[in-house]
C-alpha positions as a Markdown table, in Angstrom:
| # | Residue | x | y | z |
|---|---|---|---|---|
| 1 | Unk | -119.6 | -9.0 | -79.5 |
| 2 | Unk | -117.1 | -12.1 | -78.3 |
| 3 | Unk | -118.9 | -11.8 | -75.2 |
| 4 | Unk | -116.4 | -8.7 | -73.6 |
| 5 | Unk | -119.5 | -7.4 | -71.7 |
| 6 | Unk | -120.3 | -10.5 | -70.0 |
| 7 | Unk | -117.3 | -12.2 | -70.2 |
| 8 | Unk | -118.3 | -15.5 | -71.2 |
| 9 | Unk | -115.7 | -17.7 | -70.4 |
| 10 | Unk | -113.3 | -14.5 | -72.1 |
| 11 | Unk | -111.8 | -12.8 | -69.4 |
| 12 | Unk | -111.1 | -9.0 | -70.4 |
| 13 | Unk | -107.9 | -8.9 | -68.5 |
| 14 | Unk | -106.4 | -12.0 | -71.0 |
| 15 | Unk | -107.9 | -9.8 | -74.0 |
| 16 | Unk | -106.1 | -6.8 | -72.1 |
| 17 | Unk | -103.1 | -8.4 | -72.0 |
| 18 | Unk | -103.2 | -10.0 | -75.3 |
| 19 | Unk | -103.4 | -6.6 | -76.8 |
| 20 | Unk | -100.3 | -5.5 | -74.9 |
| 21 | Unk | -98.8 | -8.2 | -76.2 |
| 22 | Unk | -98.9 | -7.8 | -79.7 |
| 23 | Unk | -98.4 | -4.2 | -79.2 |
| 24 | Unk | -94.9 | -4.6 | -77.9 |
| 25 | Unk | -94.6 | -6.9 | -80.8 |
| 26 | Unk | -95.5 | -3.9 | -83.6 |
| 27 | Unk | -92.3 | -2.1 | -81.4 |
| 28 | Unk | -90.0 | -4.7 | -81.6 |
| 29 | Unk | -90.3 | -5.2 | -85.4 |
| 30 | Unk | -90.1 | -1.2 | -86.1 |
C-alpha cells in the first residue's frame, strides 16, 4: 500500500498536501 502506514520515505503530510493540491485544481478548471 505505497507504504502510507509506515511511511517509508512517503511522508503523509506531502500525500496530504498533494491531494489538496489537485483538488483546488478540479475547482479552478470547473
Amino acid at each position: 500500500n505505497l507504504g502510507l502506514q509506515g511511511g517509508g520515505g512517503f511522508s503523509p503530510r506531502k500525500f496530504r498536501s498533494m491531494l489538496l493540491g489537485v483538488e483546488k485544481k478540479r475547482k479552478q478548471e470547473e
